[in-house]
C-alpha positions as CSV (number, residue, x, y, z in Angstrom):
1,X,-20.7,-13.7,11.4
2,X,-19.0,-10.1,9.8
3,X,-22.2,-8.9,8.9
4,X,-20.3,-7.6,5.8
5,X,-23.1,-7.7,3.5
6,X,-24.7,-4.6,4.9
7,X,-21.3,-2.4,5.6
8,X,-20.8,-3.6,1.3
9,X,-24.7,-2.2,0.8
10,X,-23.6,1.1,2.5
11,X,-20.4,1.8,0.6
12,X,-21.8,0.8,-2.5
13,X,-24.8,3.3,-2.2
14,X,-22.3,6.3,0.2
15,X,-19.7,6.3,-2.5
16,X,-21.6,8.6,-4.4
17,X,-22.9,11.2,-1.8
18,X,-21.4,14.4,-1.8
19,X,-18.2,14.9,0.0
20,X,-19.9,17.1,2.9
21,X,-22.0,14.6,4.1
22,X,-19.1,12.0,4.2
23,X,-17.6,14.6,6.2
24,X,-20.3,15.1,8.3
25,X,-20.9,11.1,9.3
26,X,-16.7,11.0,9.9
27,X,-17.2,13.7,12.0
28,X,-19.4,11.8,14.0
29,X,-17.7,8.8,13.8
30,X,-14.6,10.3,15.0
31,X,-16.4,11.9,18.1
32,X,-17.3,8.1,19.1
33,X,-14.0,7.0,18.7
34,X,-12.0,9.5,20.1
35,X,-14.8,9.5,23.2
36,X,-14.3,5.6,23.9
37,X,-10.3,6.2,23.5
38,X,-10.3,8.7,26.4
39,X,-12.8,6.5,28.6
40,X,-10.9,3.2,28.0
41,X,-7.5,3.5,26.6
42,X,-4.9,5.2,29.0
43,X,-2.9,6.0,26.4
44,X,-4.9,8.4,24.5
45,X,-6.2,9.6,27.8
46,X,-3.3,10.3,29.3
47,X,-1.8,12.2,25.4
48,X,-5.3,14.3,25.6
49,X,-4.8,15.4,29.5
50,X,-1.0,16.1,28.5
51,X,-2.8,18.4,25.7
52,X,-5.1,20.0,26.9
53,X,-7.6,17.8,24.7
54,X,-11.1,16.9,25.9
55,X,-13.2,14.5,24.2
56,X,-16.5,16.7,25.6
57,X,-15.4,19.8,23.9
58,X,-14.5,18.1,20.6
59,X,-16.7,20.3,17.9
60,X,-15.4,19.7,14.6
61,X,-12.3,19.0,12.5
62,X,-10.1,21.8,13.9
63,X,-10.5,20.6,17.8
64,X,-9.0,17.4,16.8
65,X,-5.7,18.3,14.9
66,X,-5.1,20.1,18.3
67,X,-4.9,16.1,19.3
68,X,-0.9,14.6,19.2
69,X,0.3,12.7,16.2
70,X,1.3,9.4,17.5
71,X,4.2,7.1,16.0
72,X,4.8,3.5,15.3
73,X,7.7,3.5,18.1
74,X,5.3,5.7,20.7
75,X,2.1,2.9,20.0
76,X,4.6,0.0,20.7
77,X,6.3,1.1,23.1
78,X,3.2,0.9,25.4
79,X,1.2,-1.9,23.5
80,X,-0.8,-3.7,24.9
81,X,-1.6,-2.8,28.3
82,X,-1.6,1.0,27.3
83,X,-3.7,1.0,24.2
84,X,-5.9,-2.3,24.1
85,X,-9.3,-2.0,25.0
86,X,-10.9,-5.4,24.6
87,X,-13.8,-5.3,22.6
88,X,-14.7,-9.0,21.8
89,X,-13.2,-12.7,21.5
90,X,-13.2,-11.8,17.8
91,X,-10.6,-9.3,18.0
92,X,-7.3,-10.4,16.1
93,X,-3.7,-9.6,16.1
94,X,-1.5,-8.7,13.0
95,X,1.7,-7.7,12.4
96,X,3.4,-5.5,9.8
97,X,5.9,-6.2,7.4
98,X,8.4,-3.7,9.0
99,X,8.8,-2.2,5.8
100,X,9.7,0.9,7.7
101,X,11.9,-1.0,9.7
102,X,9.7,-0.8,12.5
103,X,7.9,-4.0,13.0
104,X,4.3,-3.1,14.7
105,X,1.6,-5.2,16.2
106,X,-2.1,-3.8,16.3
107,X,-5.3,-5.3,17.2
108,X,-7.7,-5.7,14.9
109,X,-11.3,-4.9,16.4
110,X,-13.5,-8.2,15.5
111,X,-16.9,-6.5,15.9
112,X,-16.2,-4.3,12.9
113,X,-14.4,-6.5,11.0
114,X,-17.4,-6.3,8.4
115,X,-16.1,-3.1,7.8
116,X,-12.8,-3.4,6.5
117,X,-14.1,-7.4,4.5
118,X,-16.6,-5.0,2.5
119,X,-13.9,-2.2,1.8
120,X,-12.0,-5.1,0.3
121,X,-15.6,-5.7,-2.0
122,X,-15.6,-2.4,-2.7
123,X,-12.7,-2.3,-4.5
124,X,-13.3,-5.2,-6.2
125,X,-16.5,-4.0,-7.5
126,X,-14.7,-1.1,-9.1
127,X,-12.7,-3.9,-10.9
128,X,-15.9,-5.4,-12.3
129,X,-15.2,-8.2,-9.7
130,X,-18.3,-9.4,-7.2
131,X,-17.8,-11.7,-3.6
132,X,-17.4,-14.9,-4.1
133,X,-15.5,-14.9,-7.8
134,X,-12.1,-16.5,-7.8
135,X,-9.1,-14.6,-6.9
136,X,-5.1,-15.9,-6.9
137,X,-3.5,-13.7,-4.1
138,X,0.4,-13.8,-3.9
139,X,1.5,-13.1,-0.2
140,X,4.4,-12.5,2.0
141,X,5.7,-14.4,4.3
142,X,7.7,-14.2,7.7
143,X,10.3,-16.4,6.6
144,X,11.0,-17.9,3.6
145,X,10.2,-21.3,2.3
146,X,11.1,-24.1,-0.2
147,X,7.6,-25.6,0.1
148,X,4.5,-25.5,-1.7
149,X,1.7,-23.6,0.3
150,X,-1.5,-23.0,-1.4
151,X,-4.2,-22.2,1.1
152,X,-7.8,-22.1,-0.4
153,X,-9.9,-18.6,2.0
154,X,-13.5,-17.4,1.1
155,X,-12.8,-18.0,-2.8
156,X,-9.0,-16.8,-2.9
157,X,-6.6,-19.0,-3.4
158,X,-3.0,-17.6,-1.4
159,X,0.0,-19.5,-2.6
160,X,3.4,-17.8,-0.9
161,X,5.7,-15.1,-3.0
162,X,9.0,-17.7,-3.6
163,X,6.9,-19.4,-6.1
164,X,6.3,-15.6,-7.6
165,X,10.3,-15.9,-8.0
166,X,12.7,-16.4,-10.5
167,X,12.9,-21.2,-12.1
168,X,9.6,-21.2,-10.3
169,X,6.6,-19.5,-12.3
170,X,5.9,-22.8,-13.5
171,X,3.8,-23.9,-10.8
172,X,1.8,-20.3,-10.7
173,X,0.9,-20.6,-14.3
174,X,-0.6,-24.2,-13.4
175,X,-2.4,-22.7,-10.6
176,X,-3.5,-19.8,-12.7
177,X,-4.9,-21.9,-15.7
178,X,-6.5,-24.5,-13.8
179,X,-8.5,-22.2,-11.3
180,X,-9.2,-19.5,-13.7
181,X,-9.8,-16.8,-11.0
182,X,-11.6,-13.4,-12.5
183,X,-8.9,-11.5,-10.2
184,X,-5.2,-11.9,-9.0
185,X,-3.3,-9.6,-6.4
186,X,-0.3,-9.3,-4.9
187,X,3.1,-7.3,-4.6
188,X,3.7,-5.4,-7.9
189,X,6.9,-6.5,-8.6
190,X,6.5,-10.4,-8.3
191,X,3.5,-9.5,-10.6
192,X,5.8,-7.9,-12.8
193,X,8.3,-10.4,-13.2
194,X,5.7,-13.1,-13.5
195,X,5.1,-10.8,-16.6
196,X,7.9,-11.1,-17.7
197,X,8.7,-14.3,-17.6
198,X,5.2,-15.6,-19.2
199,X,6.3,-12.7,-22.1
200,X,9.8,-14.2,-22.5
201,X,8.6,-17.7,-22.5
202,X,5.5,-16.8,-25.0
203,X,3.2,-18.3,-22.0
204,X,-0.2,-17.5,-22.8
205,X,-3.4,-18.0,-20.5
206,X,-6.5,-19.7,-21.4
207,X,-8.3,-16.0,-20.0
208,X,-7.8,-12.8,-19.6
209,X,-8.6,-11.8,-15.9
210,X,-11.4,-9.3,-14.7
211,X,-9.1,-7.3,-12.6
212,X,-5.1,-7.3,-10.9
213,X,-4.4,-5.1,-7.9
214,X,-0.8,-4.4,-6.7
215,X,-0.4,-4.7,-3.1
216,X,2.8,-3.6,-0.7
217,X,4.3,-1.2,-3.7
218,X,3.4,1.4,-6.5
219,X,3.4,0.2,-9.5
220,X,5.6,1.9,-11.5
221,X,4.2,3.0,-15.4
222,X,6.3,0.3,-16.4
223,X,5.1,-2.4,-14.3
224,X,1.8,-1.7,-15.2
225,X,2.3,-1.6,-18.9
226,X,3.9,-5.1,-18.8
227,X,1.1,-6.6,-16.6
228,X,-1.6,-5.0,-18.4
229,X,-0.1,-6.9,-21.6
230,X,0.6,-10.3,-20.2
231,X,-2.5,-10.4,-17.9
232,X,-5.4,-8.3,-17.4
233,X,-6.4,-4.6,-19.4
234,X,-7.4,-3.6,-15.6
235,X,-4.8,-2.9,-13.3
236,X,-5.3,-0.9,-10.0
237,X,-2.9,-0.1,-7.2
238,X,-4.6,-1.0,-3.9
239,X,-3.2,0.7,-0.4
240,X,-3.5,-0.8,2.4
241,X,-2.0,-1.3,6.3
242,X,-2.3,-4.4,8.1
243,X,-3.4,-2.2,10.6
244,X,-5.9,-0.9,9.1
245,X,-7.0,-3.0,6.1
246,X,-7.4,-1.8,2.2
247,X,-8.1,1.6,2.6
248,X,-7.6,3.4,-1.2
249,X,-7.7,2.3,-4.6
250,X,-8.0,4.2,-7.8
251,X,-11.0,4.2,-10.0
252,X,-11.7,3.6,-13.6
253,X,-9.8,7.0,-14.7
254,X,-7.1,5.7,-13.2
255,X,-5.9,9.2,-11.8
256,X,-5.4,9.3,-8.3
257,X,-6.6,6.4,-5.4
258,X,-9.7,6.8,-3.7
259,X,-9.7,6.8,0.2
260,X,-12.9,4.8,1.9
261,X,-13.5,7.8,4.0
262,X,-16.2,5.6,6.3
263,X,-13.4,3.6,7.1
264,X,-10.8,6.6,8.0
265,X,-10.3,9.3,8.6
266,X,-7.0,10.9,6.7
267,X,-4.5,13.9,7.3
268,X,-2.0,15.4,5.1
269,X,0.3,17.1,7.2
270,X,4.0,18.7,6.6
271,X,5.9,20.7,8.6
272,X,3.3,20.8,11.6
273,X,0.3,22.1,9.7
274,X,-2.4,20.6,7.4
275,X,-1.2,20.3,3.9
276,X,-3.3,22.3,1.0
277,X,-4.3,20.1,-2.1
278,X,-1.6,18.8,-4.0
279,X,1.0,19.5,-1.2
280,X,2.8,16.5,-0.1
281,X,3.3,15.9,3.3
282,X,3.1,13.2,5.9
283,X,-0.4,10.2,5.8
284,X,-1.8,10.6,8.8
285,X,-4.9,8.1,9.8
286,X,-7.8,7.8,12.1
287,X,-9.3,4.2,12.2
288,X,-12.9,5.0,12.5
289,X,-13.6,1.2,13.3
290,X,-11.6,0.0,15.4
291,X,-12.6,0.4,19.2
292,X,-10.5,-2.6,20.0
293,X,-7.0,-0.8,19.3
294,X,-7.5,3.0,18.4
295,X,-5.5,4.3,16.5
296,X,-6.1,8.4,16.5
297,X,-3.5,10.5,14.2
298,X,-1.4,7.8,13.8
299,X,1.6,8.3,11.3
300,X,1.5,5.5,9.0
301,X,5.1,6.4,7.6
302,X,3.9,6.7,3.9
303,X,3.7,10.2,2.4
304,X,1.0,11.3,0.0
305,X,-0.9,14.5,-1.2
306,X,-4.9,15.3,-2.1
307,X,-6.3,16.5,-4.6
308,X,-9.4,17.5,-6.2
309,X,-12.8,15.9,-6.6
310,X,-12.6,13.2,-9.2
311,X,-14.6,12.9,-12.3
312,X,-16.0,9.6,-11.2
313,X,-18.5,11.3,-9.6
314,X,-17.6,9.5,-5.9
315,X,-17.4,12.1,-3.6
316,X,-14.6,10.1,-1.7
317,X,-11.3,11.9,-1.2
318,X,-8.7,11.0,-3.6
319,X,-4.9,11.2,-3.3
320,X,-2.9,13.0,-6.0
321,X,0.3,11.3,-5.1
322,X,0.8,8.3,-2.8
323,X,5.1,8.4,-2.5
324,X,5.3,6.0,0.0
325,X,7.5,5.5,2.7
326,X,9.5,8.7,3.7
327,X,12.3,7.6,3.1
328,X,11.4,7.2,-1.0
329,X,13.6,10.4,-2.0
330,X,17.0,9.7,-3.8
331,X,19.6,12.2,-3.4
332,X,21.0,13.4,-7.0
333,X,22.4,16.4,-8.6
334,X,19.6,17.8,-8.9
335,X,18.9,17.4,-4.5
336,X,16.5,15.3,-3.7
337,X,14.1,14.1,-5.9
338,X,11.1,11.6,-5.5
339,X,13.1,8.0,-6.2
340,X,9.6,6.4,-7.8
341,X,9.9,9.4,-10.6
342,X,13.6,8.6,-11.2
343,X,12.8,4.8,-11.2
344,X,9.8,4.9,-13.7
345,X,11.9,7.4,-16.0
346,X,14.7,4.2,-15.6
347,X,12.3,1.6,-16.6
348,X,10.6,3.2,-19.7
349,X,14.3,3.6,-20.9
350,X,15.1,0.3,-20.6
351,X,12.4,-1.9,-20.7
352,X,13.6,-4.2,-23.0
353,X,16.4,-4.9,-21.3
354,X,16.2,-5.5,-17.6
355,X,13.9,-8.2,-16.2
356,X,14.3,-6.3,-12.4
357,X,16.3,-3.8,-11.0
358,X,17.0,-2.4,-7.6
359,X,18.3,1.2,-6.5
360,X,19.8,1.5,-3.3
361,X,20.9,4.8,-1.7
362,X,24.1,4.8,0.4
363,X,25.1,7.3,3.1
364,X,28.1,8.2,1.5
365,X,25.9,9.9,-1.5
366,X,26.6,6.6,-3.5
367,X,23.6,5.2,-5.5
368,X,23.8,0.9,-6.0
369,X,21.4,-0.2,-9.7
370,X,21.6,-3.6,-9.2
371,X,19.6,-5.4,-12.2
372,X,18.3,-8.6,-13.8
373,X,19.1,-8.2,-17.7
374,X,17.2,-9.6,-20.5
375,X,18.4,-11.8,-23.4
376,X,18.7,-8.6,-24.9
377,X,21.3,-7.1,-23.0
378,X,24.5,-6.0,-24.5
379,X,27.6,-3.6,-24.3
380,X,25.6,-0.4,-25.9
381,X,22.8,-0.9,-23.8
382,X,25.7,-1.2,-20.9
383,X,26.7,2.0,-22.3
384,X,23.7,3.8,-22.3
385,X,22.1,2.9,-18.9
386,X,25.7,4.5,-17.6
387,X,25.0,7.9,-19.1
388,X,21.7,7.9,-18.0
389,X,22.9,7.3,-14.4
390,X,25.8,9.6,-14.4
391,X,23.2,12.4,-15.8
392,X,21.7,12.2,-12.3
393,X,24.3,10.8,-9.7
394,X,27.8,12.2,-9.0
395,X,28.3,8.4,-7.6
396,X,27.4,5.0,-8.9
397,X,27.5,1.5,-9.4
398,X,26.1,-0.6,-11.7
399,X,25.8,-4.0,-10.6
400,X,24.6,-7.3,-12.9
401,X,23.0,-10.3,-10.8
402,X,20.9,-13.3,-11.7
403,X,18.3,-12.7,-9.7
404,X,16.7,-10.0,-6.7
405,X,15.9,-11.8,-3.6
406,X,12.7,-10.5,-2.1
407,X,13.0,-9.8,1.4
408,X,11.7,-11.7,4.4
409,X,7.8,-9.6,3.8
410,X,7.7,-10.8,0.4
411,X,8.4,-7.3,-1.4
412,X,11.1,-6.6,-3.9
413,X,11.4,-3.1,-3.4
414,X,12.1,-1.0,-6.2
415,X,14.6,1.4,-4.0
416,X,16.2,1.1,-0.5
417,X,17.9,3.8,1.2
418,X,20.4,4.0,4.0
419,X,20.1,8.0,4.1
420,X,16.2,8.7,5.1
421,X,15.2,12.2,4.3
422,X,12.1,14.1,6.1
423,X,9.7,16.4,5.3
């Protein structure tokens, strides 16, 4: 039994309150955590002795940045003995993606696991969307497969990304029309290039659905324009961590995602010092509800910025720019610029004539745009998409394939660089 129902009746009504009292129930939701991390996880007690940190002299927001930041590599390297605190035979294991190219394993803390089930329904309900409508998820695997695997959970039909891949949307479209879910997920560019396809093939669907949130990547303006045409008029992005669940998703204004601030705790830091709005600087997180595995300042990786309050009228924080993974800055000749900006500026230009395309960023300086063109394709358009490259790189190649293989998580990414930057 979650017990999900109730957490979903909070966040519904504690959306709205001002962002104060959120604050003020973090606050104490933090104290608990950090207070059951020093009396049962030797990790974190032995990081706030090193410190000088005391979980009976924690007052308020400023005694606990004085806490470390802790890494990926620093968690693993002492998982499990070090930093799992059993909490119940409900408690669960994942694993990420290793999108970082860190893969990490957490513990996900059963008794709350309510918690991050009705963040999911939050989102949804944001989407027009209520538990227990029908949902088509596309999802990742560890390896890849030939074979059909359509798995029926609590309403959602998951059927693996390969069929999300180029000779086989045939079999998705089947699955879309005959279920008729009101909502479909999945990585934004295997939603994209189902879009595609279904545009290219004049594939229509018997409905439009309720909602479509992009998991695993941004979607680019693009992306969204395409899906929005093909599929549903509402299309979120949706962040989330395995480690943490879906914790941020944008609203209807569609101007920034919304962070379920009863669910963590989050940090913009750069250069050792909390970040002011609209600076972008490092994601840092507090799970507030998971006892099991604490995770306390943990760097997620991703980078991001805050800004304002949000006309919504929710008084949840809301990120002015979620970049990603740190390494998501392209050099050019302009110094390094954020690759999703270049990328979406790419797109928009050639729309029409790429089905996919891929950036990769070399340690020699040298910038790979690998792509899937369209019937459309042709010498000008060759032309063209060369001048708009060599207006930003020194050093290029354009490469022509049939098809972008998604990687072993399921994602396509959009860029891949061999020459990580930090901020």
């Amino acid at each position: 039994m979650t017990g999900y129902q109730d957490c979903f009746r909070i966040l519904q009504q504690r959306q709205w309150d001002k962002p104060q009292d959120l604050q003020q129930d973090q606050l104490t939701l933090l104290k608990s955590i950090v207070d059951g991390a020093e009396r049962n996880v030797p990790y974190y007690s032995g990081i706030f002795a090193k410190s000088g940190f005391s979980a009976s002299d924690f007052r308020d927001i400023d005694d606990f940045a004085e806490i470390p930041i802790s890494t990926k590599s620093m968690i693993r390297r002492a998982y499990p003995d070090q930093v799992y605190a059993r909490s119940s035979w409900l408690d669960m294991k994942v694993s990420t993606s290793g999108s970082t190219g860190e893969p990490f394993e957490a513990v996900l803390d059963g008794k709350n696991h309510g918690w991050r089930l009705a963040s999911k329904y939050l989102f949804d309900s944001w989407m027009g969307i209520t538990p227990g409508e029908r949902w088509i998820h596309i999802f990742g695997h560890a390896r890849p497969t030939t074979r059909l695997r359509v798995r029926l959970l609590q309403g959602e039909l998951r059927i693996p990304s390969e069929l999300a891949s180029k000779g086989r949307f045939t079999k998705v479209i089947e699955l879309l029309a005959k279920y008729r879910p009101s909502g479909m997920s999945g990585v934004g560019s295997s939603l994209a290039l189902l879009s595609r396809h279904m545009q290219d093939a004049r594939v229509t669907l018997p409905h439009k659905l309720s909602g479509i949130f992009s998991t695993a990547e941004m979607l680019s303006n693009h992306q969204k324009q395409l899906i929005t045409s093909i599929l549903s008029s509402n299309v979120y992005d949706r962040y989330g961590l395995r480690e943490s669940g879906y914790i941020a998703q944008d609203c209807e204004y569609h101007r920034g995602l919304h962070l379920n601030s009863l669910l963590v705790y989050a940090e913009i830091v750069t250069a050792g010092r909390k970040a002011v709005p609209g600076e972008v600087g490092k994601l840092i997180i507090t799970d507030l509800r998971n006892s099991a595995m604490p995770l306390i300042r943990y760097d997620t990786g991703d980078l991001a910025s805050l800004k304002e309050e949000c006309e919504c009228g929710r008084g949840l924080p809301v990120f002015g720019e979620l970049l990603g993974r740190q390494n998501d800055f392209i050099p050019t000749k302009f110094g390094l610029l954020s690759a999703l900006a270049v990328m979406s500026k790419f797109g928009n230009e050639f729309l029409h004539f790429i089905q996919e395309f891929q950036f990769t960023a070399g340690q020699n300086g040298n910038v790979i745009v690998t792509i899937v063109p369209t019937s459309s394709w042709n010498r000008k358009v060759e032309e063209e998409i060369v001048r708009f490259l060599a207006g930003y790189f020194d050093s290029f190649e354009l490469k022509q394939v049939t098809e972008i293989k998604a990687e072993t998580s399921g994602k396509k990414p959009m860029f891949k660089s061999h020459n990580p930057s930090s901020v």
